[in-house]
C-alpha positions as CSV (number, residue, x, y, z in Angstrom):
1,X,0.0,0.0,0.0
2,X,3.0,2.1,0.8
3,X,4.4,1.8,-2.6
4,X,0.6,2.7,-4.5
5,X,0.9,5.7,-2.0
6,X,4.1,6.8,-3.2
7,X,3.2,6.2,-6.7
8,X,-0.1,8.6,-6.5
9,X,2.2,10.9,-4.4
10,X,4.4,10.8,-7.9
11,X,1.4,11.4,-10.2
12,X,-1.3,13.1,-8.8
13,X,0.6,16.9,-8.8
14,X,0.9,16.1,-12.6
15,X,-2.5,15.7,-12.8
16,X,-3.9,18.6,-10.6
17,X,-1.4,20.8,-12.4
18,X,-4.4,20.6,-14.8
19,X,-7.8,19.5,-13.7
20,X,-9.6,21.2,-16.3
21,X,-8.8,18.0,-18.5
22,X,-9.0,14.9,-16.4
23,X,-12.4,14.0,-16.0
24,X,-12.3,12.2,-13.0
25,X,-9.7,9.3,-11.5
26,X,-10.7,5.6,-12.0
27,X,-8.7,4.1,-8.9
28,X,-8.6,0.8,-9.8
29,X,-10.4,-1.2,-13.0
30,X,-12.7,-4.1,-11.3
31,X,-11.7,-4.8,-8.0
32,X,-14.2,-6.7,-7.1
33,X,-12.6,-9.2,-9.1
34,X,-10.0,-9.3,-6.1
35,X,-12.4,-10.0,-3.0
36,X,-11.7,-13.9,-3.5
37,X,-8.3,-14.0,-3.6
38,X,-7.4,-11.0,-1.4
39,X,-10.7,-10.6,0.7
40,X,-13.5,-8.5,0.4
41,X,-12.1,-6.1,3.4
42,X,-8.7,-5.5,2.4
43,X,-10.0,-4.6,-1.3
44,X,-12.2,-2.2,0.4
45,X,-9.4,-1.0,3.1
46,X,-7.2,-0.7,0.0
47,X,-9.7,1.5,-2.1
48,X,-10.3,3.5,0.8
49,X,-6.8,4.4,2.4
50,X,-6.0,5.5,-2.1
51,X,-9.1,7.8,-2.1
52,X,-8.1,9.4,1.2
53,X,-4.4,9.9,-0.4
54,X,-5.9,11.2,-3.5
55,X,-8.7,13.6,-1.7
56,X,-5.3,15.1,0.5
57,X,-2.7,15.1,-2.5
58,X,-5.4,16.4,-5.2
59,X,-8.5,17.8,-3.8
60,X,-9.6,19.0,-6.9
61,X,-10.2,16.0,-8.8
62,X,-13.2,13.6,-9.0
63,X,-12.4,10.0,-8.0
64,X,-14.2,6.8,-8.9
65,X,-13.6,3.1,-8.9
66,X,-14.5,0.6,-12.3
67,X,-16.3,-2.0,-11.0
68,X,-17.0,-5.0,-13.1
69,X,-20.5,-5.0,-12.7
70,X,-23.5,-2.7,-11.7
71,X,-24.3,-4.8,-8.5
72,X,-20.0,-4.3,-7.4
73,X,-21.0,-0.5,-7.8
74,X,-22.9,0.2,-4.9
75,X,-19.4,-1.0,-2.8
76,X,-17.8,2.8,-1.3
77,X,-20.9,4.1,-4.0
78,X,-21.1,7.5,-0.7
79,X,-17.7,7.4,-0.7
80,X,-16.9,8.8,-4.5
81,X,-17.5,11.6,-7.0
82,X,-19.2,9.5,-9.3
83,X,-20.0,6.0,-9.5
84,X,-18.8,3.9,-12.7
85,X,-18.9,0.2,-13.8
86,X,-18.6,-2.1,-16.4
87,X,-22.3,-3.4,-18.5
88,X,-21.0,-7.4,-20.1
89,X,-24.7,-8.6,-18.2
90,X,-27.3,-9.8,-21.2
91,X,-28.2,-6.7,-22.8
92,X,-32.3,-6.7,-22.4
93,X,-31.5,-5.7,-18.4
94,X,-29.0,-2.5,-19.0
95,X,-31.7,0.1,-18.4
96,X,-32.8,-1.9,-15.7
97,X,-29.7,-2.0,-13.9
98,X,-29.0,1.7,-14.4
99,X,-32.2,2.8,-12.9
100,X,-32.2,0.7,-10.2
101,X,-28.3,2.1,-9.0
102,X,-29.6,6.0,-10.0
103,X,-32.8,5.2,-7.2
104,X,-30.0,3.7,-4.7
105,X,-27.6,6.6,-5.1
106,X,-29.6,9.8,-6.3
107,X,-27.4,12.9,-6.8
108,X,-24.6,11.0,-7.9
109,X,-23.5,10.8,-11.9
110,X,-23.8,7.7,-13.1
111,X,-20.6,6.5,-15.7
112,X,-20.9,3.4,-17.8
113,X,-16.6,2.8,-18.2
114,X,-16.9,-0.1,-20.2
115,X,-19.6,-1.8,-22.9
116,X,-18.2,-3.9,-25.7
117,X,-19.6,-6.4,-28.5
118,X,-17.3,-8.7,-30.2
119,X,-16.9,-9.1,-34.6
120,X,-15.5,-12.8,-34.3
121,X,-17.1,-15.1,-36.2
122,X,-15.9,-18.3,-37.7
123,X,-18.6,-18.7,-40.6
124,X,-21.9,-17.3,-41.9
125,X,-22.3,-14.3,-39.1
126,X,-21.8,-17.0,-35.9
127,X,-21.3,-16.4,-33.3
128,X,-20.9,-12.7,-34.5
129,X,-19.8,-10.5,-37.5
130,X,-18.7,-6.7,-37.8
131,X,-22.5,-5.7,-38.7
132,X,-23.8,-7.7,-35.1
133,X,-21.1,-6.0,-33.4
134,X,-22.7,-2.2,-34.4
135,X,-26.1,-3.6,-33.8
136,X,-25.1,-4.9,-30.4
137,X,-23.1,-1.4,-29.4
138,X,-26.0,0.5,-30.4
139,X,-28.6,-1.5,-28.8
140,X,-26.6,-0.8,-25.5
141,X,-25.9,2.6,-25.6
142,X,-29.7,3.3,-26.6
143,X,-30.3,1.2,-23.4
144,X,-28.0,3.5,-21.2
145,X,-28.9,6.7,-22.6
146,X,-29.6,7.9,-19.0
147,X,-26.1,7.7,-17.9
148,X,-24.3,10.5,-17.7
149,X,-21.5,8.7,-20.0
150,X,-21.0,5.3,-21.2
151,X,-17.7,4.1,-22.9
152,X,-16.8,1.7,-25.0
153,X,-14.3,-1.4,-24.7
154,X,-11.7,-0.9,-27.0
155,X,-10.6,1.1,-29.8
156,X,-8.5,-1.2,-31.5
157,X,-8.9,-5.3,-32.1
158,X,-6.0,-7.2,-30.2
159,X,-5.1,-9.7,-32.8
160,X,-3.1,-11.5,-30.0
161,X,-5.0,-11.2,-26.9
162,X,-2.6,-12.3,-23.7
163,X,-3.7,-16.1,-22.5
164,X,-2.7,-14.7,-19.2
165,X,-5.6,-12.4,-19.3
166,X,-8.2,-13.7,-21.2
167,X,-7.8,-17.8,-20.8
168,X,-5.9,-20.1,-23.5
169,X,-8.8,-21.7,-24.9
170,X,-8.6,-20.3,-29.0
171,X,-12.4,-19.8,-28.9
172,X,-12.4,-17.6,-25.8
173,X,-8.9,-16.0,-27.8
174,X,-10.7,-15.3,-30.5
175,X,-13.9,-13.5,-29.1
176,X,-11.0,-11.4,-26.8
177,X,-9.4,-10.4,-30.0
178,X,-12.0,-8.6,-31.9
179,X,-13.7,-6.2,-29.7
180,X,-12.2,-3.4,-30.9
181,X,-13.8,-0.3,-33.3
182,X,-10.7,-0.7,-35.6
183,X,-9.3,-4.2,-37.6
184,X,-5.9,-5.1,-37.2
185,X,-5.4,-3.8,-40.6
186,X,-6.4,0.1,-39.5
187,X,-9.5,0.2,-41.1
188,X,-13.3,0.9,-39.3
189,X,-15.5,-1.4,-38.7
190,X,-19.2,-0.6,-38.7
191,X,-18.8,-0.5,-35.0
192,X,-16.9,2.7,-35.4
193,X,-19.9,4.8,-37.3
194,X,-22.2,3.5,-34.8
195,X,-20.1,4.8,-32.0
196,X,-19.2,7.9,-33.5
């Protein structure tokens, strides 16, 4: 913990030097995926001994935490400037799940940090294709429309994804590697008109 507070202790001044173009701190991208392995309550301790250091090193600007899903969110939800998390649940409940956080926390803006729709497809459109890709991203963002910002998971397709973070198994691979709004070969999907 030391070291993460020496590190924001390094970068936050660089930051505050200019708040006018950092929208807001993400602390940490989806830590509940850490509670079984490290234990709910020193994720928790963790998140909240980095806010304190940011809130005394950088008063100034916003901090939030990425959570992997909408029902993570509501963890520290009093606790930050805004609340953000990642929307991979089956699309027909996105507007849902929004609504239901806003009710739980009103007052604080809501941030969507992370939606994504994958292109791979082996043959004839399955299990996806570039065209269901911009279907799927607009059908979610149309779903979040209440948020105060929803982004989307990633500019460009990793045509190599890491087995390390994503699994080895080639089907899993290949779903990984084609998320992106850009081919490998630098041209736009239709993902990328949808989205812009």
């Amino acid at each position: 913990w030391s070291e993460d507070a020496v590190y924001l202790g390094a970068v936050l001044p660089v930051l505050a030097a200019d708040p006018s173009t950092i929208a807001f701190i993400d602390l940490k991208n989806e830590p509940d995926l850490d509670f079984e392995r490290e234990g709910r309550g020193v994720v928790l301790a963790w998140a909240l001994s980095m806010i304190e250091v940011i809130r005394a090193d950088a008063p100034g600007l916003r901090v939030t935490i990425g959570w992997s899903s909408v029902g993570a969110a509501t963890a520290l939800a009093e606790r930050l400037d805004l609340i953000t998390y990642h929307d991979y649940a089956p699309m027909q409940g996105s507007a849902a799940r929004l609504d239901a956080l806003r009710r739980e926390f009103p007052g604080i803006p809501v941030v969507v940090t992370e939606i994504g729709a994958s292109s791979f497809g082996l043959a004839f459109g399955l299990p996806s294709s570039p065209d269901k890709q911009a279907r799927a991203l607009e059908d979610r963002i149309l779903s979040l429309a209440a948020a105060e910002g929803v982004m989307v998971w990633t500019l460009h397709d990793f045509p190599n994804p890491d087995p390390a973070a994503v699994g080895r198994s080639p089907w899993r691979r290949g779903i990984q590697s084609a998320f992106g709004l850009i081919a490998p070969d630098g041209t736009e999907k239709p993902a990328a008109a949808t989205v812009r």
